[in-house]
C-alpha positions in Angstrom: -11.2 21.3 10.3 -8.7 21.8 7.3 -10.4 21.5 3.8 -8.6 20.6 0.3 -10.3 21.2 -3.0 -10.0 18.3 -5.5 -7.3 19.4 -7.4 -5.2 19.1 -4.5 -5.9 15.3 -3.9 -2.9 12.8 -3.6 -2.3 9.1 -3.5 -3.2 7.9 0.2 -4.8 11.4 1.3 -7.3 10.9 4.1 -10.4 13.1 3.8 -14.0 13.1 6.5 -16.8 12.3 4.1 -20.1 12.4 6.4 -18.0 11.9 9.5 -16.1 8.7 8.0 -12.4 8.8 7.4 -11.3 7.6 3.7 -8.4 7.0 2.1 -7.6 8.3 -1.6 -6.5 5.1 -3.2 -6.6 6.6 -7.0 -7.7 9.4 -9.2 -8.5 10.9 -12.0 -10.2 14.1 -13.9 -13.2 13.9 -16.2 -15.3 16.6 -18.1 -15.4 18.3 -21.9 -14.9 21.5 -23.1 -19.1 22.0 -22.1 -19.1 20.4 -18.8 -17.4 21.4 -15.4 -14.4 19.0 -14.6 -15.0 16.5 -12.1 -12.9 14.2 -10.0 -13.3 10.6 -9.9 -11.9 9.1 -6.9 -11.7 5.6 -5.2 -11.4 5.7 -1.4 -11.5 3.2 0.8 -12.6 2.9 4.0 -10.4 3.0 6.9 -12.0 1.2 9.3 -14.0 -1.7 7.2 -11.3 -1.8 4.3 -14.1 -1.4 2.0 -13.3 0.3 -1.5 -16.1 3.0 -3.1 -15.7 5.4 -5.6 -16.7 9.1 -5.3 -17.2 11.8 -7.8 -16.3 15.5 -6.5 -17.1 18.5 -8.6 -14.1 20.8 -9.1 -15.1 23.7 -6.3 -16.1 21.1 -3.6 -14.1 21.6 -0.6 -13.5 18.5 1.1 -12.5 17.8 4.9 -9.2 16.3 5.4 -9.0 13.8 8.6 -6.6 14.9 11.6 -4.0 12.1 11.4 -0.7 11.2 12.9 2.0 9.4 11.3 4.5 7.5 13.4 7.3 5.1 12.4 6.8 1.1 13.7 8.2 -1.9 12.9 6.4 -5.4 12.4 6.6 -7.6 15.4 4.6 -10.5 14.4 1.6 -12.2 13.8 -0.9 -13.2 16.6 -3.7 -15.5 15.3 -5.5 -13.0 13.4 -3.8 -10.0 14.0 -0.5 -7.7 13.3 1.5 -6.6 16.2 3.5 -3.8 15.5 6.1 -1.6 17.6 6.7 1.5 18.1 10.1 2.6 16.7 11.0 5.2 19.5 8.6 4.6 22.3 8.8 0.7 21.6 4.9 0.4 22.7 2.8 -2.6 20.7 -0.1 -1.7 18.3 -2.0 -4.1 17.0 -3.9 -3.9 14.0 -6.7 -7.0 12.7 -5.6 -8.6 9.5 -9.1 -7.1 7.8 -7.5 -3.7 8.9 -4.3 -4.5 6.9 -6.3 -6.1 4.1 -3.9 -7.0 1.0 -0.9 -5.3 2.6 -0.3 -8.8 4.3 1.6 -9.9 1.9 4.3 -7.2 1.6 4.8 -7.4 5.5 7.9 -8.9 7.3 9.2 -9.0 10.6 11.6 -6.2 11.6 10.6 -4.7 8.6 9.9 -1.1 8.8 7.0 1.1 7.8 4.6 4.3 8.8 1.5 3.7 10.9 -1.5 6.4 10.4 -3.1 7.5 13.5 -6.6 8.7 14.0 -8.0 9.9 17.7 -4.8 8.1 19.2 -5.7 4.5 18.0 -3.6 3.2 14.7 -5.7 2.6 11.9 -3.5 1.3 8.9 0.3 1.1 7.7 1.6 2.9 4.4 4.2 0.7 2.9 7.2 2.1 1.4 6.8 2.4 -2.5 9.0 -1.4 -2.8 9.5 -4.3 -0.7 12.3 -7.0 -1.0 10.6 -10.2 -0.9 12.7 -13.5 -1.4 11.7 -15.9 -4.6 10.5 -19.5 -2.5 9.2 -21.1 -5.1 9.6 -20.8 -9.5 10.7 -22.5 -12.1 13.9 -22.8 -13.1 16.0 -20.4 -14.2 16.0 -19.9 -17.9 20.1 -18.5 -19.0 20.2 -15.4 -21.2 16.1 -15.1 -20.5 15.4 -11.3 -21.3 12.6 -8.9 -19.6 9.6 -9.8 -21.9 9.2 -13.9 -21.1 7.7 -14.1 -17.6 7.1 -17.2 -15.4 4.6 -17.0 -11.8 6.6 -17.2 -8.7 5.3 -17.5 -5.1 7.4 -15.2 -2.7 8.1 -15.8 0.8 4.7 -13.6 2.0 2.7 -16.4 0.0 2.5 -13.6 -2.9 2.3 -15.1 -6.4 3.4 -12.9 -9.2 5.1 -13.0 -12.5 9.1 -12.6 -12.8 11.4 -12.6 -15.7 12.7 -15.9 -16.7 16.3 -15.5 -15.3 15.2 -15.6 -11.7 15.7 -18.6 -9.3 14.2 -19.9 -6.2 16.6 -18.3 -3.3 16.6 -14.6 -5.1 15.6 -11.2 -3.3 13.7 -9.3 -5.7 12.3 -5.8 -5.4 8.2 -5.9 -5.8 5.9 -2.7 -6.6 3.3 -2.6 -3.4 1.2 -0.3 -5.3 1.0 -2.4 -8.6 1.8 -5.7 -7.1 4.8 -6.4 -9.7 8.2 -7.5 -10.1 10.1 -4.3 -9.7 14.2 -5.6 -10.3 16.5 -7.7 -8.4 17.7 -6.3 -5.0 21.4 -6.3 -6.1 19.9 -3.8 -8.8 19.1 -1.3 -6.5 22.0 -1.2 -4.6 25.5 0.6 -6.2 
């Protein structure tokens, strides 16, 4: 089994602490000048969804899970659960909606993402860094608003968040699915 030390963590990394795959959420490095650096991390389950934070010392080699990554697309909702397809083989996966967690509400149909794979059976979706949501329901739009007067907003997920005051119902916006926060107008992105 392939091992990483610490300092070679990243963002959604998924290690095999005592035989239990767990998913690098966030990090970051402690210690003085007259103590060893250690590594503060907070992983979260992969198969409850439950978040925990670890602390590695700075030699510790850690296990890295053997995972697959394969492109799907979200089909749609079945009671409780998300069925996604395959992109090139078109087979359903289905995961619970306490295995996708808070992602819910950056998931659309026929929108695209990457499905992590572990012993052949899917096991959670990375979403891309932004989603375009579309405003459903804010306050009016405020003319010549600027970027520091925000208003909440309820998206067409069911996400609330805060927007800038020039945006009206009907809008596509781009939101951060790592921060959960207004990241620009679609048009914005687009030259």
């Amino acid at each position: 089994m392939q091992t990483v030390l610490p300092s070679d963590f990243k963002r959604g990394m998924v290690l095999m602490l005592a035989g239990v795959p767990q998913v690098v959420e966030e990090f970051h490095i402690s210690g003085t000048a007259q103590t060893k650096p250690k590594l503060h991390a907070r992983l979260r389950h992969l198969r409850t969804g439950r978040l925990t934070d670890h602390t590695f010392l700075e030699a510790e080699r850690v296990p890295l899970a053997d995972v697959q990554y394969r492109r799907v697309e979200f089909s749609y909702h079945d009671r409780e659960d998300f069925v996604f397809s395959d992109v090139e083989t078109f087979e359903e996966l289905t995961l619970s909606a306490k295995e996708i967690g808070e992602r819910r509400w950056f998931i659309k149909e026929n929108q695209e993402c990457r499905a992590l794979f572990l012993e052949g059976r899917p096991v959670d979706i990375i979403l891309p860094p932004t989603v375009v949501l579309e405003v459903t329901d804010t306050a009016a739009p405020i003319r010549g608003g600027s970027d520091v007067a925000w208003k909440p907003a309820v998206l067409d997920t069911g996400l609330e968040i805060m927007v800038p005051l020039f945006i009206a119902p009907g809008e596509k916006i781009r939101v951060d699915t790592t921060e959960r926060k207004y990241a620009g107008r679609e048009s914005e992105g687009k030259k």
